[in-house]
C-alpha positions in Angstrom: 76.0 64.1 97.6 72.5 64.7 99.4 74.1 66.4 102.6 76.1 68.7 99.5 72.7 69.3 98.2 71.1 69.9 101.2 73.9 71.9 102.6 73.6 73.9 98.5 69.8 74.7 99.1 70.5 75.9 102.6 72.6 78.4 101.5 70.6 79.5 98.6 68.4 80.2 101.1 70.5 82.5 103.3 71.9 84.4 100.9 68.7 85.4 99.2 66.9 87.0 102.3 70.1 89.4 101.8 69.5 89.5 98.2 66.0 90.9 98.9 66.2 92.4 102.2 69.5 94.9 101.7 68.0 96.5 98.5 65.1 96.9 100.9 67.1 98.8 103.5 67.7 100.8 99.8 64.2 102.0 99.3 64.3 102.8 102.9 67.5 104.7 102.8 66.6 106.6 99.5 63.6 107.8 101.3 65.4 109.2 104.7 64.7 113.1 105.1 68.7 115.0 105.0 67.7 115.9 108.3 67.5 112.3 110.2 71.1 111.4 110.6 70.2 108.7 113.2 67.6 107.0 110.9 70.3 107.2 108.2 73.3 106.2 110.6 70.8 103.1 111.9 70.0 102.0 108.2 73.7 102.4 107.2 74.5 100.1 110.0 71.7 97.9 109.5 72.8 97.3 105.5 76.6 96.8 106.2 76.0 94.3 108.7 74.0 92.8 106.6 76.2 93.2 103.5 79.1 91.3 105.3 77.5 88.3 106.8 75.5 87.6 103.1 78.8 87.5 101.7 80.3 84.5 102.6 76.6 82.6 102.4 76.8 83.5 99.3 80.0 82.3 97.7 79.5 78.6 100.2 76.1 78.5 97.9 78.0 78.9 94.8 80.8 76.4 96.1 78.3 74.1 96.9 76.9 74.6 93.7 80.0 73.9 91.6 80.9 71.0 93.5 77.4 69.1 92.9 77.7 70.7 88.9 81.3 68.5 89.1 79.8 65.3 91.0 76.6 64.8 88.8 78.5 66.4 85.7 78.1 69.1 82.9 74.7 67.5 81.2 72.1 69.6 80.3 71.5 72.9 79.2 69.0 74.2 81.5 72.6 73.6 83.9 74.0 76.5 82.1 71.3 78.7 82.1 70.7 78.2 86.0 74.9 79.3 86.1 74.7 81.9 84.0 72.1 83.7 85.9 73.7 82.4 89.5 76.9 84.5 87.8 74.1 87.6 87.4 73.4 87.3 91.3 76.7 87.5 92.1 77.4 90.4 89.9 73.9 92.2 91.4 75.6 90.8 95.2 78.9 92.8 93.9 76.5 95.5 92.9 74.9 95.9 95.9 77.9 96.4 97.8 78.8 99.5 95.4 75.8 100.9 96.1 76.4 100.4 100.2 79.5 102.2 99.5 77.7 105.6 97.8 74.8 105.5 100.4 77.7 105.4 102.8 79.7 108.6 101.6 76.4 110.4 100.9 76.9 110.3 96.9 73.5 108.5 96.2 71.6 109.9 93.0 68.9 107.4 92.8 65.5 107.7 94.0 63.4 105.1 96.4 61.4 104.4 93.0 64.2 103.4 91.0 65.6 101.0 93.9 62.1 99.4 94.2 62.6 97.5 91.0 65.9 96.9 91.3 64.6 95.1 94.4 62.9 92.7 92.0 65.7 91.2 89.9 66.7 88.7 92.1 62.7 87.9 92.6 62.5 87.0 88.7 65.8 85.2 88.5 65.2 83.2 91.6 62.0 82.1 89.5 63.4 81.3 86.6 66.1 79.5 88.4 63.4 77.6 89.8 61.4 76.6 86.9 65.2 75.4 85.3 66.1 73.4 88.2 62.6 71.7 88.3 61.4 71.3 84.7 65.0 70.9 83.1 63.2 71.8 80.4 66.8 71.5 77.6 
């Protein structure tokens, strides 16, 4: 079970540099002039790329994460809390990728502001997830 945890963590790991780099290419995105179709084209690419190899990295961590939930069992509450907010990354993951899809056919209505704190969800439940996971505290 230690290589399955290791393995787990790893992948945590990977898939949250996507989490908080693409809605970084966002900010940058929202903030491109109409005029600078290469910067645009070169973020576009940038964030797609990056949308389609944090994808799988993603669901391995919550595979892994399952599969160490079913070898050291349901106990605990703080084990529910940590899954319910791994089920809000993935919906904010799923998210992400709707947003990809409306900077990529130019229908974008929100401003760099806005997408500078959506940037920060998965900051504050990445600490949360870590104070569960290490306190256990129910």
């Amino acid at each position: 079970m230690l290589v399955v945890k290791t393995l787990h963590i790893w992948m945590v790991i990977s898939w949250f540099a996507g989490l908080f780099y693409l809605p970084r290419i966002f900010v940058n995105l929202a903030m491109v002039p109409a005029d600078s179709h290469a910067e645009r084209d070169r973020l576009l690419l940038m964030a797609g790329k990056l949308y389609k190899f944090m994808t799988p990295l993603g669901a391995l961590a919550i595979v892994l994460g399952f599969w160490l939930w079913f070898g050291y069992g349901f106990s605990g509450g703080w084990l529910h809390a940590k899954t319910t907010l791994v089920a809000v990354l993935a919906a904010y993951h799923w998210h992400c990728g709707r947003v990809l899809k409306r900077f990529q056919s130019g229908d974008n209505a929100k401003s760099h502001v806005w997408f500078r704190f959506y940037n920060e969800l998965p900051v504050i439940i990445l600490l949360v997830v870590l104070f569960l996971v290490v306190l256990k505290p129910f």
